[in-house]
C-alpha positions as CSV (number, residue, x, y, z in Angstrom):
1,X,-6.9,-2.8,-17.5
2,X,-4.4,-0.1,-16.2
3,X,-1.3,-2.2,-16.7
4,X,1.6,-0.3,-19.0
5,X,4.4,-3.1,-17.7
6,X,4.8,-6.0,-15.9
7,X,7.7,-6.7,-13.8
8,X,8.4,-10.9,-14.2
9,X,10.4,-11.7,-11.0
10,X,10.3,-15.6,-12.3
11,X,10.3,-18.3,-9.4
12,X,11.1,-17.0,-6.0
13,X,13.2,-19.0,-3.2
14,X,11.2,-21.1,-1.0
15,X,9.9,-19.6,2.2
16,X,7.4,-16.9,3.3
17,X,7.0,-13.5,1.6
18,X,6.7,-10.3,3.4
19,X,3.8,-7.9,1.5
20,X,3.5,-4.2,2.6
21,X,2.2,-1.0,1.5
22,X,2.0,2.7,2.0
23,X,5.2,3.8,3.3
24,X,3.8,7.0,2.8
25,X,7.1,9.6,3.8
26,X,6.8,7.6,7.1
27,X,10.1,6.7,7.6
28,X,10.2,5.5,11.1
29,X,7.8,3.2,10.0
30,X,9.8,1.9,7.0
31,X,12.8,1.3,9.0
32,X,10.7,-0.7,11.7
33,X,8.9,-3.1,8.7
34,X,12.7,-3.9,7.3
35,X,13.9,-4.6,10.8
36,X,10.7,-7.5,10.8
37,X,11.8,-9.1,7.7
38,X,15.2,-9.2,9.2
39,X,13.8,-10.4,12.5
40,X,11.9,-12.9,11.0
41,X,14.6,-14.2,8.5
42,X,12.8,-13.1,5.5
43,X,15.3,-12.2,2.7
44,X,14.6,-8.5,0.5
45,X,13.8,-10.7,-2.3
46,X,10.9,-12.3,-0.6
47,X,9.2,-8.6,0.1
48,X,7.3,-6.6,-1.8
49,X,6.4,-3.1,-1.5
50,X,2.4,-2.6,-3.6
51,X,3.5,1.7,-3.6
52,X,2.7,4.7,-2.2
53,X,6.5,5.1,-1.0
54,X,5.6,8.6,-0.6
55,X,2.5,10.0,1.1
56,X,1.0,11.9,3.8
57,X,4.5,12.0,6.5
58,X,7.5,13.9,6.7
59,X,10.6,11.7,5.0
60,X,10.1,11.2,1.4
61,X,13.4,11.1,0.2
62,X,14.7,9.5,3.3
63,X,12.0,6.9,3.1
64,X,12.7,6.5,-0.9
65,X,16.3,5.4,-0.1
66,X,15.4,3.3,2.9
67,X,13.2,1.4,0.3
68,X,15.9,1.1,-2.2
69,X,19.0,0.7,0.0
70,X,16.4,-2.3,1.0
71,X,16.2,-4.3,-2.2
72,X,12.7,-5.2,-1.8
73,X,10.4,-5.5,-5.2
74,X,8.5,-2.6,-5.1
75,X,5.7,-1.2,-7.9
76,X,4.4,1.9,-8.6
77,X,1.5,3.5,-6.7
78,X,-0.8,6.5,-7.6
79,X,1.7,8.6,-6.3
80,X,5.0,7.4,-7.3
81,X,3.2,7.8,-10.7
82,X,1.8,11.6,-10.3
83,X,5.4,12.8,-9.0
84,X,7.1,10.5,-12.0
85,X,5.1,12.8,-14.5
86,X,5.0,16.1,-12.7
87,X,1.5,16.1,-11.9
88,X,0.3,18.6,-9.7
89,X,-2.0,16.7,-7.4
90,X,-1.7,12.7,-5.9
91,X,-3.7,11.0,-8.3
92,X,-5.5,9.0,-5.3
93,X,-8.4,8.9,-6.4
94,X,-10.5,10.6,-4.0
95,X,-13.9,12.4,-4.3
96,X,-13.9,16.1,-5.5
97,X,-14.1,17.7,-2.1
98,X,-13.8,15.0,0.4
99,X,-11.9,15.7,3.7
100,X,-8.8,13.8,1.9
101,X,-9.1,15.8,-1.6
102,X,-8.6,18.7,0.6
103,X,-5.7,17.5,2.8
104,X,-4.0,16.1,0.3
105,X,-3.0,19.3,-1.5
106,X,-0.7,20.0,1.8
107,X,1.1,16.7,2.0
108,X,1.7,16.2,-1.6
109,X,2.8,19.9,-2.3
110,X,5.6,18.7,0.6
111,X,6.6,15.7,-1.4
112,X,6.5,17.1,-4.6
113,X,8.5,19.8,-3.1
114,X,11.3,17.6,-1.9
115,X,11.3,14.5,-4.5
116,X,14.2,14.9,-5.9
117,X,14.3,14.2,-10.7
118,X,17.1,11.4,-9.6
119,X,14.1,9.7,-7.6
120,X,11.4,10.9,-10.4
121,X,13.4,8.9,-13.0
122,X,13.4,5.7,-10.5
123,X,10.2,5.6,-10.0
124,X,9.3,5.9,-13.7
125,X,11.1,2.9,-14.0
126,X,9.1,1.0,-11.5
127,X,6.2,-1.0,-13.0
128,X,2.7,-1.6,-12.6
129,X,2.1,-5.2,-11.8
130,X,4.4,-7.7,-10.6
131,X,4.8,-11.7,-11.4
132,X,6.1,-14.0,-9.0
133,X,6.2,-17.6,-9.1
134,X,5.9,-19.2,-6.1
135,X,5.0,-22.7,-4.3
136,X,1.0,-21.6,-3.9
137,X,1.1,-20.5,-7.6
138,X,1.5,-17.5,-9.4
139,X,1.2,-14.0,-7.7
140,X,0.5,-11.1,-9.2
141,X,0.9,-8.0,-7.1
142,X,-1.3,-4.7,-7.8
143,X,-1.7,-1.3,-6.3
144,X,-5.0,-0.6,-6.3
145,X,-7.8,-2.6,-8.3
146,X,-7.0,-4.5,-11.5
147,X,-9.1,-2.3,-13.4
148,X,-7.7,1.5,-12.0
149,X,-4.3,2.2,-9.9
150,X,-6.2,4.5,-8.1
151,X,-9.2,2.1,-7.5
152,X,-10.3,1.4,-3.7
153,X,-11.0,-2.0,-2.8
154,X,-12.5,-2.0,0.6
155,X,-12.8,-5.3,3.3
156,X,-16.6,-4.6,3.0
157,X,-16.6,-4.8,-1.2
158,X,-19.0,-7.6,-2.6
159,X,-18.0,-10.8,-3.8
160,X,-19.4,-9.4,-7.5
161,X,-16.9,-6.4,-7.1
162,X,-14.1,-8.4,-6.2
163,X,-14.8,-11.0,-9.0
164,X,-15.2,-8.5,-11.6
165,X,-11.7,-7.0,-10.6
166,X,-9.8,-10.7,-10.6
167,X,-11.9,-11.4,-14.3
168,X,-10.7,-8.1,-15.6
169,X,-7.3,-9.3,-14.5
170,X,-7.6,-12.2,-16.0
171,X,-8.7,-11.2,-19.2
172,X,-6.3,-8.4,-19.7
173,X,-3.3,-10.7,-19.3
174,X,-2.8,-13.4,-22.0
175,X,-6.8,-13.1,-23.0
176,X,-7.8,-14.8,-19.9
177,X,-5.2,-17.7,-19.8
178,X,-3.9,-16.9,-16.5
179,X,-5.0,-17.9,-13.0
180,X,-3.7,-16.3,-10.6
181,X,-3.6,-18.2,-6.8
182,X,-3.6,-14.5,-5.1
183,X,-3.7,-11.1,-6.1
184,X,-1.5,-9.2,-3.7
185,X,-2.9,-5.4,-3.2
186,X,-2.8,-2.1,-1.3
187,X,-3.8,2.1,-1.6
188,X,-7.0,1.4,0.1
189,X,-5.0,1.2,3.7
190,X,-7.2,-1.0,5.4
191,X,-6.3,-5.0,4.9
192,X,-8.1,-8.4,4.2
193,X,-8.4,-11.4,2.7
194,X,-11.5,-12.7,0.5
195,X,-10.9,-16.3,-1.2
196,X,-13.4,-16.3,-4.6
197,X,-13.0,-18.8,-7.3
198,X,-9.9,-20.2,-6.9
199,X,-7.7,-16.8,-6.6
200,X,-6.8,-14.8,-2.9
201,X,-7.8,-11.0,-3.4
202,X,-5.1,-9.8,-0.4
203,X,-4.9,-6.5,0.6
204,X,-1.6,-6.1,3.0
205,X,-2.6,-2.9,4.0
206,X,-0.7,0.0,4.6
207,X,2.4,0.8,7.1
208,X,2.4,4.4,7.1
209,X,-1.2,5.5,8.6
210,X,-3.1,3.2,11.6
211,X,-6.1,1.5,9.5
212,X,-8.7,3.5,11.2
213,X,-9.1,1.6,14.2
214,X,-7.6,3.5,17.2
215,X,-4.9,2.4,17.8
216,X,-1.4,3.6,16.4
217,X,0.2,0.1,15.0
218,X,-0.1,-0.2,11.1
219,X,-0.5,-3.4,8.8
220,X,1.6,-5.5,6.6
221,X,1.1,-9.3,5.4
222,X,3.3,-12.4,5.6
223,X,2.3,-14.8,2.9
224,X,3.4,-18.8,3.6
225,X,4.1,-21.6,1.9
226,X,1.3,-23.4,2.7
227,X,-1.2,-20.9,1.2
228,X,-1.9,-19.3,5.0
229,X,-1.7,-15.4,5.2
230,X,-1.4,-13.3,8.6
231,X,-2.3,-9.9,9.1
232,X,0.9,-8.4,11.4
233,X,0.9,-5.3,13.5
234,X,3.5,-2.7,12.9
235,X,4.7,-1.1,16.0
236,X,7.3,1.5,15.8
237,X,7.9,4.9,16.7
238,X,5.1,6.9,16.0
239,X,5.5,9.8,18.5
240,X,8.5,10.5,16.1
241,X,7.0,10.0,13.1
242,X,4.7,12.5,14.0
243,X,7.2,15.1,15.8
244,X,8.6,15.0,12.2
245,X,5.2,15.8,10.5
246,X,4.7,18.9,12.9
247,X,8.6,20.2,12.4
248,X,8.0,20.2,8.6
249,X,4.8,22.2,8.8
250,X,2.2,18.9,8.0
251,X,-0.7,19.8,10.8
252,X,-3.5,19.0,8.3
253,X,-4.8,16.2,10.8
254,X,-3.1,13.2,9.3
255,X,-0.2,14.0,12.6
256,X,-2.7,13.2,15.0
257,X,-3.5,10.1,12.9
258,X,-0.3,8.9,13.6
259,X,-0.9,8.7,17.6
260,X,-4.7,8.2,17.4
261,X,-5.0,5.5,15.4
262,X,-8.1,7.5,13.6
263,X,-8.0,9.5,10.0
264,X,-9.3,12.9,9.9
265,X,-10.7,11.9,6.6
266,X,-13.2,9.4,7.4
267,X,-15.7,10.5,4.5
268,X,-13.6,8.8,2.2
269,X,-14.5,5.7,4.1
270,X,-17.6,3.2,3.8
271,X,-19.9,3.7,7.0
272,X,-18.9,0.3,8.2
273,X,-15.3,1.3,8.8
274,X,-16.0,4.7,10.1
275,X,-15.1,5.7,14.1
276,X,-18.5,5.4,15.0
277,X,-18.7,1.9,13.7
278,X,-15.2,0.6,14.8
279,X,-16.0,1.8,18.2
280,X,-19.4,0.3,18.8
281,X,-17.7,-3.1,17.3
282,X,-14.8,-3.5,19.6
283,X,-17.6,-2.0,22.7
C-alpha cells in the first residue's frame, strides 16, 4: 500500500456525509459545493474533500483557503503531494505523452507558481487515508486506488480489479483485520458505485472538470445513513471559472472543458467513456 498516515476522525455525528473531489484551482466551483452542504444542512465535519485542491483552473490559493476556511476533512491527492515536496511535475499518473501529460506541464507550472511554502507546509500535514466511523460502518477515504495515489479506478474496471484494490486495503491495514463497509475515492474524475464482497468501492467524482459527458455540471456524493449513496450535480458558474482560466494565460483546452462538458484529453480515457461513446449512448 501507498499509505504514510492515517487520519482517525473517530465516530462522526449522525446524518449524511457530503464526499467530493477535485477542486482542482476551480474556485467558483468550491464556493458552489460549500453553499450545497450548507443548503442541505450538512455540517463541515460531515464533508470530505479525497484531494486534488489544486489542479487544472485558475484559483489555487484562493480555492486552498476556501477549502480550509471550510473545515471540511480533506486528504492529500497526487498533487497536493508533488507541490508539498517541490516536485516539478503533478504526479497524476498519466501516460508518457498522452494529451494530459502534455497539458499538464501548463497548469501545474501555474500552481506551482502561485502555491504559496505557508500552503506547502499544510498540505504536508494532510494525510493519506482517512477513518471515519459511522452508522453503515467504517469508512475509509482514499485518493486514488488503495494500492497507488496516483492509481485510476475507472466505472468500467472489473470486479477482479476492484477486489484486488479493497484486499490490498485490507491487508495493508491491521494484516487484514479490517472491513471496511465503503471505500470513499476520487482522482479518476468520473464517479460510481460498485458493491463487491461486503465493502462500497465509491468514487464521488470530481467538482472542478465536467466528467466527460457534455455537459458543464460536475460531481460530488452524498452518503446516508441508511447505506444509500446519490450521485449530485454541481451547477455553478462555469462561464467564470473559465473567464478566469483565459485571464491567467491557461488556454491548453481544459477552458473549453469547463463550458463543454468534454476533456481535450480523452486518450487518457477507456474507449467506453470517450465522446464518441458518451454521445452514441445518450443518442
Amino acid at each position: 500500500m501507498f499509505v504514510r498516515t492515517m487520519q482517525e476522525i473517530g465516530t462522526v455525528p449522525p446524518g449524511p456525509l457530503l464526499v467530493f473531489g477535485g477542486p482542482y484551482s476551480n474556485l467558483q466551483a468550491t464556493r458552489a459545493i460549500r453553499q450545497t452542504a450548507k443548503r442541505l444542512g450538512i455540517a463541515p465535519e460531515r464533508c470530505i474533500c479525497t484531494g486534488d485542491i489544486v489542479g487544472y483552473c485558475a484559483d489555487p490559493m484562493d480555492t486552498i483557503a476556501e477549502i480550509r476556511d471550510w473545515g471540511c476533512h480533506v486528504i492529500a491527492g497526487n498533487v497536493e503531494r508533488q507541490l508539498a515536496e517541490g516536485a516539478l511535475d503533478c504526479g497524476c499518473g498519466f501516460d508518457a505523452g498522452t494529451t494530459c501529460d502534455r497539458l499538464a506541464a501548463g497548469w501545474y507550472t501555474h500552481a506551482n507558481a502561485h502555491v504559496d511554502r505557508a500552503a506547502r507546509d499544510w498540505m504536508a500535514g494532510l494525510p493519506d487515508v482517512l477513518r471515519l466511523s459511522t452508522e453503515w460502518g467504517d469508512l475509509y477515504v482514499v485518493h486514488g486506488g488503495t494500492t497507488h495515489v496516483n492509481r485510476f479506478v475507472w466505472p468500467t474496471a472489473t470486479d477482479g480489479a476492484l477486489l484486488g484494490e479493497i484486499g490490498e486495503f485490507q491487508q495493508g491495514l491491521a494484516g487484514g483485520n479490517t472491513d471496511p463497509a465503503a471505500i470513499l475515492a476520487g482522482h479518476s474524475g468520473i464517479a460510481f458505485r460498485r458493491d463487491l464482497a461486503g465493502t462500497a468501492w465509491i468514487n464521488a467524482g470530481v467538482i472542478g472538470l465536467p466528467p466527460n459527458d457534455g455537459a458543464p455540471a460536475t460531481r460530488y456524493c452524498i452518503l446516508y445513513p441508511d447505506g444509500r449513496s446519490e450521485i449530485g450535480r454541481l451547477d455553478y458558474d462555469f462561464e467564470a471559472a473559465a473567464s478566469a482560466m483565459e485571464a491567467a494565460g491557461l488556454t491548453q483546452g481544459y477552458h473549453r472543458a469547463l463550458r463543454s462538458g468534454w476533456w481535450p484529453s480523452e486518450d487518457i480515457l477507456p474507449p467506453d467513456l470517450r465522446r464518441q461513446a458518451q454521445s452514441l449512448a445518450s443518442g
